[in-house]
DOPA-219854 format. One record per residue (C-alpha): chain; x negated, y negated, z. Coordinates in steps of 0.2 Angstrom, whole numbers. Example, Ala and Ser with C-alpha at 12.3 -4.5 7.8 and 13.67 -1.06 7.14 Angstrom:
<rs>
+--------+-------+-------+-------+
| chaine |     x |     y |     z |
+--------+-------+-------+-------+
|      A |   -62 |    22 |    39 |
|      A |   -68 |     5 |    36 |
+--------+-------+-------+-------+
</rs>
This chain:
<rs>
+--------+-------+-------+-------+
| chaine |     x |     y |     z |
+--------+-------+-------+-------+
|      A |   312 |  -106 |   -56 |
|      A |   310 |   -92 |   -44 |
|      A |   300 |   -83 |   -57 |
|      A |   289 |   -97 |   -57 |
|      A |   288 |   -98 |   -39 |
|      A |   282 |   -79 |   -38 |
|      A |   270 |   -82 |   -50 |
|      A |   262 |   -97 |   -43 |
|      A |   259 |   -88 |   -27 |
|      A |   252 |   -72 |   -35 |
|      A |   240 |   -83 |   -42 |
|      A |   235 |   -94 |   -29 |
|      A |   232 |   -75 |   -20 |
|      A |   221 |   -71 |   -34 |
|      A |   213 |   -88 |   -32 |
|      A |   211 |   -85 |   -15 |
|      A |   202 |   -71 |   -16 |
|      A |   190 |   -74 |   -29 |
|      A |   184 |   -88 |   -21 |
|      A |   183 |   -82 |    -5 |
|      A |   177 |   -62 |    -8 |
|      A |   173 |   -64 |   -29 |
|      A |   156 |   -61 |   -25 |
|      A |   157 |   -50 |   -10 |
|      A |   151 |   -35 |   -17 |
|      A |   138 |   -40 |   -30 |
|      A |   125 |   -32 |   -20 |
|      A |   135 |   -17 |   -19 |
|      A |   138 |   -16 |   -37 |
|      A |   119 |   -16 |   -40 |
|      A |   112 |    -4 |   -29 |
|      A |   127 |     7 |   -32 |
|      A |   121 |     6 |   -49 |
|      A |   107 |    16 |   -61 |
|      A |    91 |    11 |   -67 |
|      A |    99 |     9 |   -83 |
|      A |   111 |    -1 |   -78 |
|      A |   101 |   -14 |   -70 |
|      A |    86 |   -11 |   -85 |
|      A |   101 |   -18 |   -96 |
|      A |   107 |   -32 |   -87 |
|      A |    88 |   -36 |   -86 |
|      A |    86 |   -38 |  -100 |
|      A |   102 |   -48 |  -106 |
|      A |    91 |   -59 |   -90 |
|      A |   103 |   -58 |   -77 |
|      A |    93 |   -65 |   -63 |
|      A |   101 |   -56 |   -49 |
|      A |    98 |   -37 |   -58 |
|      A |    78 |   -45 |   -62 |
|      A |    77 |   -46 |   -44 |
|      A |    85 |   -31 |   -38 |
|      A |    75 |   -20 |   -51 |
|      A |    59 |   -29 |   -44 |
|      A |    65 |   -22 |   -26 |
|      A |    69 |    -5 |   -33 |
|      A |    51 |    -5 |   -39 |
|      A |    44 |   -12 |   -25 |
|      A |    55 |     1 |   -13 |
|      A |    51 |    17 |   -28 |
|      A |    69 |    18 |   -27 |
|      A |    82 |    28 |   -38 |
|      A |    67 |    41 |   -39 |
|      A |    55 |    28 |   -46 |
|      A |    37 |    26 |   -43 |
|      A |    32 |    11 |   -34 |
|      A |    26 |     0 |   -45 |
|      A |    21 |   -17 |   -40 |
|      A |    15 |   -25 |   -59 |
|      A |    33 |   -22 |   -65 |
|      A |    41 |   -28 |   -49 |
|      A |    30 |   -43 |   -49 |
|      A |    34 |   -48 |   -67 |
|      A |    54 |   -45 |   -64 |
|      A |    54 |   -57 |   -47 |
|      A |    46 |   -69 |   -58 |
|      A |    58 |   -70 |   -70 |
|      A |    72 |   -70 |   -58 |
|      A |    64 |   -84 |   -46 |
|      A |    60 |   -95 |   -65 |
|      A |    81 |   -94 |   -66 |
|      A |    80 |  -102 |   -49 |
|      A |    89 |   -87 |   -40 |
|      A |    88 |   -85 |   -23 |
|      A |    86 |   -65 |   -24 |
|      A |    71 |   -69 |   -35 |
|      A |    62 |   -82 |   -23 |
|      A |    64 |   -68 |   -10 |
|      A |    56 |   -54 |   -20 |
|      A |    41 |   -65 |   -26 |
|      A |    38 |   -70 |    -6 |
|      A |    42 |   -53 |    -3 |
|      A |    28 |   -45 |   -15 |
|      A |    15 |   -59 |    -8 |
|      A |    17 |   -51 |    10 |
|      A |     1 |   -39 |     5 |
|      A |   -10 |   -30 |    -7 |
|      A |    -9 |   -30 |   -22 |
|      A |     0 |   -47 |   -25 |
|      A |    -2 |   -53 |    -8 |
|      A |    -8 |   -56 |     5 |
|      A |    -4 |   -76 |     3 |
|      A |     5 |   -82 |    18 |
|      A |     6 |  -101 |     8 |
|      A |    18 |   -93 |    -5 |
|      A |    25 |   -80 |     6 |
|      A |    31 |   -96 |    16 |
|      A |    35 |  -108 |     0 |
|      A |    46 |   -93 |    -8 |
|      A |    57 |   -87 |     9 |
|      A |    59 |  -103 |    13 |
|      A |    66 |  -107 |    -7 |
|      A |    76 |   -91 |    -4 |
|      A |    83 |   -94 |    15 |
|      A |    83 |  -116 |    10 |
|      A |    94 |  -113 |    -7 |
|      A |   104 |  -128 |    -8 |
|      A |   120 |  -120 |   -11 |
|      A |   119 |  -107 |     3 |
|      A |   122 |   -92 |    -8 |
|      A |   109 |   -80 |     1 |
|      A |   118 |   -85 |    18 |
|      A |   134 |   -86 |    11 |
|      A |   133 |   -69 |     2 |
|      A |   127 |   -61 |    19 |
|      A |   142 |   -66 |    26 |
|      A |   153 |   -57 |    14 |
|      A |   143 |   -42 |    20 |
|      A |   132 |   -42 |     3 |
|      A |   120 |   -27 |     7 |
|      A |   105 |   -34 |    -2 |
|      A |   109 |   -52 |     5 |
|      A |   110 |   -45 |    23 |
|      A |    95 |   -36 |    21 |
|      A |    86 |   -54 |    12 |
|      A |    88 |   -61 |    29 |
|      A |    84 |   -46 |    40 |
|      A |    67 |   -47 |    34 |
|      A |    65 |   -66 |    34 |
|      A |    69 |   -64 |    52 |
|      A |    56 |   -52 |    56 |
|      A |    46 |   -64 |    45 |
|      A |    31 |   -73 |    54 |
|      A |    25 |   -81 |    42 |
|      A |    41 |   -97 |    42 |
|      A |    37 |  -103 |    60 |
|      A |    40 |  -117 |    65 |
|      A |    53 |  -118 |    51 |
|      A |    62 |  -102 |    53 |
|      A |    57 |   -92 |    72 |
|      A |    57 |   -73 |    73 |
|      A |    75 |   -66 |    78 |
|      A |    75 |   -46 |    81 |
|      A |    91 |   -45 |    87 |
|      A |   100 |   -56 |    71 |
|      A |    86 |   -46 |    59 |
|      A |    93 |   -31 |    67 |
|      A |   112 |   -34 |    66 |
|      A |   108 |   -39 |    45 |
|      A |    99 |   -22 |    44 |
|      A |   113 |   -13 |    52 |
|      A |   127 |   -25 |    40 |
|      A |   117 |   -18 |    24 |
|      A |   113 |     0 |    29 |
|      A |   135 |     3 |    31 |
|      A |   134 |    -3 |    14 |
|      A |   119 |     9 |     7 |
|      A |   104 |     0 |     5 |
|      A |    91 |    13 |     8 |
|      A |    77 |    -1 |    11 |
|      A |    86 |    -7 |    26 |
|      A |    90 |     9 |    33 |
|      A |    71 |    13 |    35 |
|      A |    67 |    -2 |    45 |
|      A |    83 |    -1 |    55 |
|      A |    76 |    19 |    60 |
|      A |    61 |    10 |    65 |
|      A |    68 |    -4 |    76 |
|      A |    74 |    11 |    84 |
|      A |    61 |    24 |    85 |
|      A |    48 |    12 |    91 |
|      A |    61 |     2 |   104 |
|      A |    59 |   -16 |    97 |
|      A |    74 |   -21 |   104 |
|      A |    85 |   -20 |   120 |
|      A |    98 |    -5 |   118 |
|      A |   111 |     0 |   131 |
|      A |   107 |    19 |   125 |
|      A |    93 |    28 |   132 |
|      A |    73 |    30 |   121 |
|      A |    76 |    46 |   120 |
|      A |    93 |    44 |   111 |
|      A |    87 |    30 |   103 |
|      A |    71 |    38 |    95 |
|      A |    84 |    54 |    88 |
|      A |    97 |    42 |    80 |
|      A |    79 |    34 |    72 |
|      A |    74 |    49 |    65 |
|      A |    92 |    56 |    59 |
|      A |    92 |    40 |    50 |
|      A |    75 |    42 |    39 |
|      A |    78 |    59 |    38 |
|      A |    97 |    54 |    28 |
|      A |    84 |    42 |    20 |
|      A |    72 |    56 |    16 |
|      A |    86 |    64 |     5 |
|      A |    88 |    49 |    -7 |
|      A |    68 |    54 |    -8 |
|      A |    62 |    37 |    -3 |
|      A |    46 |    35 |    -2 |
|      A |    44 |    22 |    13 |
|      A |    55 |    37 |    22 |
|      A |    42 |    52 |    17 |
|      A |    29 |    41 |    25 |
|      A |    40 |    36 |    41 |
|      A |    42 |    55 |    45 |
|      A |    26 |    61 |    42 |
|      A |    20 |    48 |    54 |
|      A |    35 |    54 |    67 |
|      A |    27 |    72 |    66 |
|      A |     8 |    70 |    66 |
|      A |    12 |    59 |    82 |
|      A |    24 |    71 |    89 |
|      A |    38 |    55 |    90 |
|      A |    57 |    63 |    90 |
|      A |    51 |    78 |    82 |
|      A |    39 |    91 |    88 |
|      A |    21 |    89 |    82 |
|      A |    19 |    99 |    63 |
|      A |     3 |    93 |    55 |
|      A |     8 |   104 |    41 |
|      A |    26 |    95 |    39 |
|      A |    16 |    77 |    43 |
|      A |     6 |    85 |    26 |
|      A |    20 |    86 |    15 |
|      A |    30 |    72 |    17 |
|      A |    12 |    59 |    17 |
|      A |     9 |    67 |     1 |
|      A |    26 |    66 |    -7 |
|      A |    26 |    46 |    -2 |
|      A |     8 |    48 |    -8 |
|      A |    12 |    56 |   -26 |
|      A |    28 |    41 |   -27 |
|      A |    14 |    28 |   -26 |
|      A |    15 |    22 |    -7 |
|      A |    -2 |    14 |    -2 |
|      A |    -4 |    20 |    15 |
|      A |     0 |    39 |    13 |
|      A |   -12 |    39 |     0 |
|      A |   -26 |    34 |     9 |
|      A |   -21 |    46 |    25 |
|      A |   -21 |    61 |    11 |
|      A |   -39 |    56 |     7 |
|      A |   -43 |    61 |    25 |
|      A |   -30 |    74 |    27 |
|      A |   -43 |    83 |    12 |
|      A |   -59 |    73 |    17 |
|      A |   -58 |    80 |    36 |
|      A |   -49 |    94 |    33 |
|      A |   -35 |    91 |    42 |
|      A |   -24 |   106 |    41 |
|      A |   -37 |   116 |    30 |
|      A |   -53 |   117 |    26 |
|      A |   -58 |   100 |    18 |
|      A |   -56 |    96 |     0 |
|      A |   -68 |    84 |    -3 |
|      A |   -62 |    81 |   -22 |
|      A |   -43 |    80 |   -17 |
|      A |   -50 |    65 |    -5 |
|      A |   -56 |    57 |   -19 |
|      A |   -42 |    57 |   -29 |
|      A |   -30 |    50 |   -15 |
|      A |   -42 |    37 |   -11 |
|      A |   -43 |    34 |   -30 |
|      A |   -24 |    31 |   -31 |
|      A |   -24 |    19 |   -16 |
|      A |   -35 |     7 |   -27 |
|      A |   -21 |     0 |   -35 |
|      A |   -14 |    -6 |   -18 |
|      A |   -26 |    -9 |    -5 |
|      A |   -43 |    -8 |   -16 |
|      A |   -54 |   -16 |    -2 |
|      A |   -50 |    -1 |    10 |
|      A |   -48 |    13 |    -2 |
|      A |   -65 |     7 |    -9 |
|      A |   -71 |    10 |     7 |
|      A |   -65 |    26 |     8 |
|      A |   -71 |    31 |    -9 |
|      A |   -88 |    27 |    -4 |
|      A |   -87 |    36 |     9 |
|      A |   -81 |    54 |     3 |
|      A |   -91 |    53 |   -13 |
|      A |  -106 |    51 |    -3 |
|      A |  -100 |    69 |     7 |
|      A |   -98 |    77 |    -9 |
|      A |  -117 |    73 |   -14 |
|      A |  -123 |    76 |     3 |
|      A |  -115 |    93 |    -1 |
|      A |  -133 |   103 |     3 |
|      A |  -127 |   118 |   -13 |
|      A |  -125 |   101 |   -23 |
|      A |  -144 |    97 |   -22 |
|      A |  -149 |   115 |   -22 |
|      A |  -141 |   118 |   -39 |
|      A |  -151 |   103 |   -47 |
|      A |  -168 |   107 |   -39 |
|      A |  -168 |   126 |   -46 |
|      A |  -172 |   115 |   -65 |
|      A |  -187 |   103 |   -58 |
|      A |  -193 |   115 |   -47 |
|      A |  -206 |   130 |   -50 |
|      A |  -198 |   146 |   -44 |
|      A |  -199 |   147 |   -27 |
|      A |  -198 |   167 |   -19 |
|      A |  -185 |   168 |    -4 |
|      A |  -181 |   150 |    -4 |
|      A |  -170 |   149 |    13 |
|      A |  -151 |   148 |    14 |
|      A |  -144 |   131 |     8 |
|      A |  -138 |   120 |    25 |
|      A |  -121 |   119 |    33 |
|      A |  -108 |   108 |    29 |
|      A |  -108 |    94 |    44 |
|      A |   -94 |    99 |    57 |
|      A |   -79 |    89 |    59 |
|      A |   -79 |    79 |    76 |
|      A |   -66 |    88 |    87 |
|      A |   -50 |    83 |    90 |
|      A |   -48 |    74 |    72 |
|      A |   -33 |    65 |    71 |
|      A |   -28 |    53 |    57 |
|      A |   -33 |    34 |    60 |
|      A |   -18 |    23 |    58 |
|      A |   -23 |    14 |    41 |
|      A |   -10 |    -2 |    45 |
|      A |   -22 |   -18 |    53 |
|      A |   -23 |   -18 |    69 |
|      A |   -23 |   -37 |    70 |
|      A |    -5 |   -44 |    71 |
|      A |    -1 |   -63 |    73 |
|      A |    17 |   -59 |    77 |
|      A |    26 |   -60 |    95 |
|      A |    30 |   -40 |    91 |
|      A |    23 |   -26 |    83 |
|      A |    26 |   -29 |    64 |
|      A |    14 |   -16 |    57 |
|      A |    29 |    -4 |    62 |
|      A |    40 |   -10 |    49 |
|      A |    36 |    -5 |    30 |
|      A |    38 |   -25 |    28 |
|      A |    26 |   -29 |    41 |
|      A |    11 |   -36 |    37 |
|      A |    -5 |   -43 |    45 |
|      A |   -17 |   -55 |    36 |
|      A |   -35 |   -62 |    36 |
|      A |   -25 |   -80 |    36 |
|      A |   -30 |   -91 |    25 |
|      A |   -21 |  -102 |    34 |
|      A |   -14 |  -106 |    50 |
|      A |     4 |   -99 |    52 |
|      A |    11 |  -115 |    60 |
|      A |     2 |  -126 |    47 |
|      A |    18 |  -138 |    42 |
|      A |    22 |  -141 |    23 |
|      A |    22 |  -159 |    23 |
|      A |    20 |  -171 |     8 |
|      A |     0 |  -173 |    14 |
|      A |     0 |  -154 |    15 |
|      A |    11 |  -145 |     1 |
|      A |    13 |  -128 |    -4 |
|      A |     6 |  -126 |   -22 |
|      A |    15 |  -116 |   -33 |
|      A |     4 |  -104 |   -44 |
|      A |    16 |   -91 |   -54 |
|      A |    -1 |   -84 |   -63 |
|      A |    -2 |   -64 |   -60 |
|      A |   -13 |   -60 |   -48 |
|      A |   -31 |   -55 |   -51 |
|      A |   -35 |   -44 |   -37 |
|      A |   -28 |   -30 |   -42 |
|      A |   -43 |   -21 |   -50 |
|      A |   -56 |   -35 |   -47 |
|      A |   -73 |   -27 |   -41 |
|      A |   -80 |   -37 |   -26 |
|      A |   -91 |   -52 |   -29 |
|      A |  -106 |   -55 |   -21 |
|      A |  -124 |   -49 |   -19 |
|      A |  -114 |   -31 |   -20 |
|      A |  -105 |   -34 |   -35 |
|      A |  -120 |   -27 |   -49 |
|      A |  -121 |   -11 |   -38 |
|      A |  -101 |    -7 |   -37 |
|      A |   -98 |   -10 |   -56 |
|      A |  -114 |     2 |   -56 |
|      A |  -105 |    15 |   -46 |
|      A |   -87 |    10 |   -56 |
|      A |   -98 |    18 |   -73 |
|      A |  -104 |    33 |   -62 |
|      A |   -89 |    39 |   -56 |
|      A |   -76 |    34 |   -68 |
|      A |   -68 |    24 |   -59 |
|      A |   -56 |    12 |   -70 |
|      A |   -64 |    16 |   -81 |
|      A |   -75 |    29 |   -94 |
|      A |   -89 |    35 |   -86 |
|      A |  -107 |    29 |   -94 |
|      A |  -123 |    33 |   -86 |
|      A |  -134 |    21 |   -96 |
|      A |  -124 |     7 |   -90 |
|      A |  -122 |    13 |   -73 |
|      A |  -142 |    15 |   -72 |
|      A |  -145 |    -1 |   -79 |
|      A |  -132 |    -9 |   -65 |
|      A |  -141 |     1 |   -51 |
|      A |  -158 |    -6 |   -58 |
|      A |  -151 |   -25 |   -58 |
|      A |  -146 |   -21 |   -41 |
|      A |  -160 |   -12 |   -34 |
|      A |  -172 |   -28 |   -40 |
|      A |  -160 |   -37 |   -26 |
|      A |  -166 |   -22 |   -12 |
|      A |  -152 |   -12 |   -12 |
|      A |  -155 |     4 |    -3 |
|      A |  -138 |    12 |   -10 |
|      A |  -144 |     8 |   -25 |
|      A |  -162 |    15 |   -25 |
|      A |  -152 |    32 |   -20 |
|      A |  -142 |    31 |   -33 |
|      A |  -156 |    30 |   -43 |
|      A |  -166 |    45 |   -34 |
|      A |  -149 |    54 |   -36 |
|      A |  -150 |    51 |   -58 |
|      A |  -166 |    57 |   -58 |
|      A |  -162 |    72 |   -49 |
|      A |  -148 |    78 |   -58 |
|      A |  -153 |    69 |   -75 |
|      A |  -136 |    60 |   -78 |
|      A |  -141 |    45 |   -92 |
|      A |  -163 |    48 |   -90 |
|      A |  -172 |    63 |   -88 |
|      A |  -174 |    75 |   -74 |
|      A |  -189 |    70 |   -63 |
|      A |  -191 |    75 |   -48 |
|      A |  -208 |    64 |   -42 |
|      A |  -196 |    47 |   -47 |
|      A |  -181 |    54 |   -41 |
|      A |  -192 |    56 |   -24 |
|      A |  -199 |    38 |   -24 |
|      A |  -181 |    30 |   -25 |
|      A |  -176 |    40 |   -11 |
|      A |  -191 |    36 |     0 |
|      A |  -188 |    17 |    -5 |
|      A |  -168 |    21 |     1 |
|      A |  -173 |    30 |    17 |
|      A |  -184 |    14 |    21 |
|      A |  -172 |     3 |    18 |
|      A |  -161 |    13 |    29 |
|      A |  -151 |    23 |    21 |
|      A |  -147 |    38 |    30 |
|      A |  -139 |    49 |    15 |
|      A |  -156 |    47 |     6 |
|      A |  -167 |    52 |    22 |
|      A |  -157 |    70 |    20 |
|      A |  -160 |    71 |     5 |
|      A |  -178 |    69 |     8 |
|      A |  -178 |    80 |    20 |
|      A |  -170 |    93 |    11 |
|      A |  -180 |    91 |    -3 |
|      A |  -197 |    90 |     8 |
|      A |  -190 |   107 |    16 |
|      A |  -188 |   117 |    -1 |
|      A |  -205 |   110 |    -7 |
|      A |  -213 |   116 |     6 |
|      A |  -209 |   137 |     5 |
+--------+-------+-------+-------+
</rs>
């Protein structure tokens, strides 16, 4: 009988604890785990390790790339399971480019996550669950749930603090930057505050995490905790850059572009802006236009082709100088500057600005639900639609950008487009003629195009005009 008595209160301990702490450190086990391991239990479909992949994607964890597809396709699979982590990385994933943005499901899927009938996320964070605690950090920092869910800094911040004692890397980061940029209240002084910040993504830094590469560089081309190193501000943009985060890429393209910390590279900025396509096409487009226009307004660049359409000319003069970069070039920010929330979000790697398509405080009501579409998005390569849309496919075929290069199609794009008025499009067709890529050289049509572009106002084609009236002319 007292045997018995022993073991019923052993197991009613045992019982205690499993209920109570059973899955306490579940979140733990994951991100204490490989890539392997949580490949594995991916794909024996254990919804929590599908989510926490997809965040290890997401985050280019564990010395991953970030990669954004196989997140996306991951949450899915989680979220179909009707698991909370899942919910939360599919909202997570809408919050920008390229999934996103789509404040509709970034709302529907936090809210899914945070509403979960049983509690678990909530409950889980009360165990201390790392990736639990870090769920609701950023759902407090979220915007995007008013009325249903106001902004708490203070709470996000205690959840980010719970998860980075535990290892998460991910909330580590945004913990540094609640400190380094004074988002909340804090007994300690700036100064302090701003060293701890920067301690912290520099521990974060040696797990080679790419949101912390891009952090730091920030910290020392702004001269914030550290003293100001353009050349150190280089290296650690370009390492987040080569792991695949968006907004290092495109501040390598102007690195190169306006020669930053060197003379200007004008092929290396068009490979960075190149790899930003695949996270914020609109803007990298933008600035691939706008280094592949200096790379043909290159003077040695128009010089080479002329010598072939030209009759030899004695002493022609020296080829033109490269334009000067504006003094005192600094890189631009690339985050939005538009903000709808009550505190600087475009701070955090996880804070996001939108063109709204809808209203934030829009209510989810029967007369107004939130439609559920779990289609991959299209925008992740999608050329731009419009009365633009023949001439940037054109330029797509020119350059090789997505795809092989093919002059004949390009020229018959630029033609379509160029019926429409397109002055870009008449230089690009003076700029064929010139260097006979897909027609033959001729320089009388390559002329006409580029007076018909300088009329329309094209500025890159007056230049060339000019320079080709000025060598035509000795």
């Amino acid at each position: 009988m007292k045997n018995l008595k022993i073991f019923l209160y052993i197991l009613s301990i045992i019982t205690f604890k499993q209920v109570h702490f059973g899955n306490e450190t579940v979140g733990k086990k994951w991100i204490s785990s490989s890539t392997e391991e949580l490949m594995e239990a991916s794909s024996r479909n254990d919804p929590y390790a599908q989510a926490c992949l997809a965040l290890m994607y997401v985050h280019g964890e564990k010395g991953n790339k970030i990669d954004h597809e196989k997140a996306f396709k991951l949450a899915l699979l989680s979220s179909e399971s009707d698991h909370w982590l899942g919910h939360f990385a599919l909202g997570y994933l809408y919050r920008t480019g390229p999934i996103g943005p789509d404040i509709q499901k970034v709302r529907n899927y936090y809210l899914k996550s945070f509403q979960d009938q049983d509690g678990k996320m909530v409950k889980l964070a009360a165990r201390k669950d790392p990736i639990a605690s870090y769920a609701l950090g950023e759902i407090f920092t979220a915007d995007e749930l008013r009325p249903f869910v106001l902004p708490d800094l203070k709470l996000a911040y205690r959840h980010y603090e719970i998860s980075t004692e535990q290892g998460f890397v991910p909330s580590s980061i945004q913990m540094a930057l609640f400190k380094i940029y004074s988002l909340i209240d804090s007994d300690n002084s700036q100064i302090n505050e701003i060293k701890e910040g920067i301690e912290i993504l520099k521990s974060a830094v040696a797990q080679n995490s790419p949101a912390a590469h891009h952090y730091i560089g920030r910290a020392y081309s702004e001269g914030l905790g550290v003293e100001k190193d353009m050349e150190m501000a280089f290296v650690h943009f370009q390492e987040a850059a080569n792991r695949g985060f968006g907004e290092s890429q495109l501040i390598m393209a102007d690195f190169y572009g306006q020669g930053l910390i060197a003379a200007p590279k004008i092929d290396m900025a068009i490979r960075y802006a190149k790899l930003a396509l695949k996270s914020d096409y609109k803007r990298a487009q933008k600035k691939l236009s706008e280094y592949e226009n200096k790379r043909d307004a290159l003077p040695e660049n128009i010089d080479s082709h002329l010598q072939s359409v030209l009759p030899p000319v004695p002493e022609v003069g020296p080829p033109l100088p490269s334009p000067p970069l504006p003094e005192g070039a600094i890189i631009k920010n690339p985050v939005s500057e538009s903000s709808h929330d009550g505190f600087d979000s475009k701070l955090l790697p996880s804070g996001f600005s939108y063109n709204s398509k809808t209203t934030i405080g829009t209510q989810i009501t029967e007369s107004n639900p939130v439609k559920e579409d779990n289609s991959p998005p299209d925008n992740i390569t999608i050329l731009p639609s419009g009365p633009n849309m023949a001439r940037e496919k054109a330029k797509s075929y020119y350059w090789g950008r997505g795809r092989d290069k093919d002059y004949d199609r390009a020229y018959n794009l630029f033609l379509e487009s160029a019926s429409d008025g397109d002055a870009e499009s008449f230089r690009y067709l003076g700029l064929m003629h010139l260097t006979g890529k897909g027609v033959k050289k001729d320089l009388n049509i390559s002329m006409e195009w580029f007076e018909k572009a300088a009329s329309g106002g094209d500025g890159m084609a007056l230049k060339y005009l000019e320079r080709l009236r000025d060598i035509m002319a000795k």
